[in-house]
N, C-alpha and C positions, 0 to 999 in steps of 0.2 A: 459399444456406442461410439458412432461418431456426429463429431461437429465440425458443422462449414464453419469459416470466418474468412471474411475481409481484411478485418485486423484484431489484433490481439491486443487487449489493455490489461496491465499485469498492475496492480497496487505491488508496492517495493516490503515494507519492512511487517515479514510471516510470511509472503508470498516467495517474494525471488530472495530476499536476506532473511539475516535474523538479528536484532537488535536485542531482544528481550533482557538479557544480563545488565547492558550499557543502560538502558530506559530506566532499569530498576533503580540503579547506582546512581544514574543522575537526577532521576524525579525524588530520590527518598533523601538524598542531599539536597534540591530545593525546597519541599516541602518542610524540611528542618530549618530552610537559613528564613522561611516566611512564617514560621509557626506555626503550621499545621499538621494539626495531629493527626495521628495514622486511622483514627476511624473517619475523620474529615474524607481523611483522602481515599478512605475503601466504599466510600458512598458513591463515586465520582469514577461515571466509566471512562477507561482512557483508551483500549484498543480502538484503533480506526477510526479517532477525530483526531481535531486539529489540537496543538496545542496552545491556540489561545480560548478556543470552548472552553476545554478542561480547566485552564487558569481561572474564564470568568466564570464558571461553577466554584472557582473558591476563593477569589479574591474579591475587595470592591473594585468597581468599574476603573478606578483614580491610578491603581497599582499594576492594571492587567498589560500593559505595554511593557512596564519597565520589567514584570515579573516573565513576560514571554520572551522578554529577547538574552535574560539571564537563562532560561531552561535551556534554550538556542543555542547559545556560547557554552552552557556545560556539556551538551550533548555533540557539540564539534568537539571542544577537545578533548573527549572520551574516544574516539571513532582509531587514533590511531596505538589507544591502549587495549586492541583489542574490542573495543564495540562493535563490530560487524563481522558476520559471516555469511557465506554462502548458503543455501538451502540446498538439501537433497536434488540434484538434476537440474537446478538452471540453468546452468554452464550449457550442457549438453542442448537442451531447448531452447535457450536463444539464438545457441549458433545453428541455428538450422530454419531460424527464420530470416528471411531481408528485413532488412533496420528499417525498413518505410513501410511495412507490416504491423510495428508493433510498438506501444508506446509504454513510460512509468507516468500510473497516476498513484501520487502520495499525498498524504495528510501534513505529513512534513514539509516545513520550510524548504525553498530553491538550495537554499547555501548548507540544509544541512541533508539534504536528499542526494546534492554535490559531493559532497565530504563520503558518505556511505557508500556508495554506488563508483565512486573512482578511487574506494579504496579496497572493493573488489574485482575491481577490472570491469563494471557495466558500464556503457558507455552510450545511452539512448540517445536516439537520432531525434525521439520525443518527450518529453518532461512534461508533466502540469504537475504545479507543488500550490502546495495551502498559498500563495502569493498570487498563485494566478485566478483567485475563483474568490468569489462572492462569499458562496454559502459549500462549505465542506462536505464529505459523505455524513451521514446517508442521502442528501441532495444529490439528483441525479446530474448539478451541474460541474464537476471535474469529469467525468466520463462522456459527456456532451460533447467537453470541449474539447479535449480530445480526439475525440471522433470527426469534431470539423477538423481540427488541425491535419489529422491522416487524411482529410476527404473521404471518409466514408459513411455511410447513412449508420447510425446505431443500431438499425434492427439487422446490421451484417458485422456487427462488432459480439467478441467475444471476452468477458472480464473476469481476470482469475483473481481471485483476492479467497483471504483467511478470516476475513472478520465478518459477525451478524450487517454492521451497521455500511460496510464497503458492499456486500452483496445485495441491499437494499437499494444503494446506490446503483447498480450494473442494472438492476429491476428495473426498476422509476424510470431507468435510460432507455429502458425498452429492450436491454440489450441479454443475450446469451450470458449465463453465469455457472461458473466453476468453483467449487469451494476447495481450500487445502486444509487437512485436517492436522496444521503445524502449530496454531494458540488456540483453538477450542477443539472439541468433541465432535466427530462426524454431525451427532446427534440434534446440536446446535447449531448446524449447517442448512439453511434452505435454498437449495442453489440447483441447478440444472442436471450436477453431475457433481458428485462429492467423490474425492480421494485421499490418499496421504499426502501426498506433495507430488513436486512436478515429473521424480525421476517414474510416477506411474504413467504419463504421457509420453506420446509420441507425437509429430508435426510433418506432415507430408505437404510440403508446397506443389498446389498446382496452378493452371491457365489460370483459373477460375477463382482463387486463393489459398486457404488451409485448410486441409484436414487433420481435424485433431481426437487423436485415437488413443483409448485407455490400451496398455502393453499387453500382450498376451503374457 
């Protein structure tokens, strides 16, 4: 199978990183210092939203500012203990795209999307973070905007993301979707074109933009 694109929009943390150890360590020490207990917080999806949804799913409305920018602050100074890594094949696929090809849309904060991504050497020429957008994924508006920022129509945009509620978003956009099969189960996946991660891709730039081809 391949797929054309104009431009590539990658969601950051399961797609091109991996956060999961640091998110643990810092949400399970928030949820302690606010008092909520562990079934509170297994009711409460968190992969591929923002983290002020997630707060106001369990705080009153009065608390959710000062309670997001403490998740915020422990999850920056986690980043250089260790909270971030690479994903199987990033490395290799973004350097074989031009940097005005391809943008990060994350659920995470600007400053803490900053922190993750320059401290494995990504360095996007494009960013949209939970700051820049109204209404988070599954809302088709971070992929939107995006897509204006590159200047290209969404239905020549193609969106790689790991999560249910991110590939809903890439939908809604109108846009081509790829699932990575790095926090859920292929199975869990409804998306265009499902695989492990990215090192099963390939990226052939041409006139016309990208081709993007499962590896033989």
């Amino acid at each position: 199978m391949t797929i054309h694109a104009q431009a590539i929009l990658f969601d950051n943390d399961g797609t091109l990183v991996s956060s999961l150890a640091s998110v643990e360590r810092c949400w399970t020490r928030w949820a302690r210092e606010y008092g909520i207990t562990a079934e509170e917080f297994g009711r409460v999806e968190l992969h591929g939203r923002t983290a002020a949804e997630i707060v106001a799913d369990l705080l009153p409305a009065g608390l959710v500012p000062e309670a997001v920018a403490r998740v915020e602050q422990l999850e920056v100074e986690d980043v250089p203990n260790g909270g971030v890594r690479l994903l199987p094949g990033t490395r290799d696929f973004l350097d074989s795209l031009p940097a005005d090809r391809w943008a990060v849309v994350t659920s995470a904060t600007r400053r803490l999307a900053d922190a993750r991504l320059e401290a494995v050497g990504i360095l996007p020429k494009t960013l949209v973070a939970a700051d820049d957008v109204t209404h988070g994924k599954p809302d088709p508006e971070p992929y939107l905007l995006a897509a204006r920022q590159l200047g290209v129509d969404p239905a020549h945009c193609v969106v790689f993301e790991d999560a249910p509620a991110g590939l809903r978003a890439g939908r809604a956009a109108g846009m081509t979707t790829v699932a990575l099969a790095t926090t859920h189960r292929a199975d869990e996946l409804d998306a265009d074109l499902v695989v492990d991660d990215l090192s099963a891709l390939s990226a052939l730039v041409t006139a016309g933009g990208v081709e993007i081809s499962e590896r033989r």
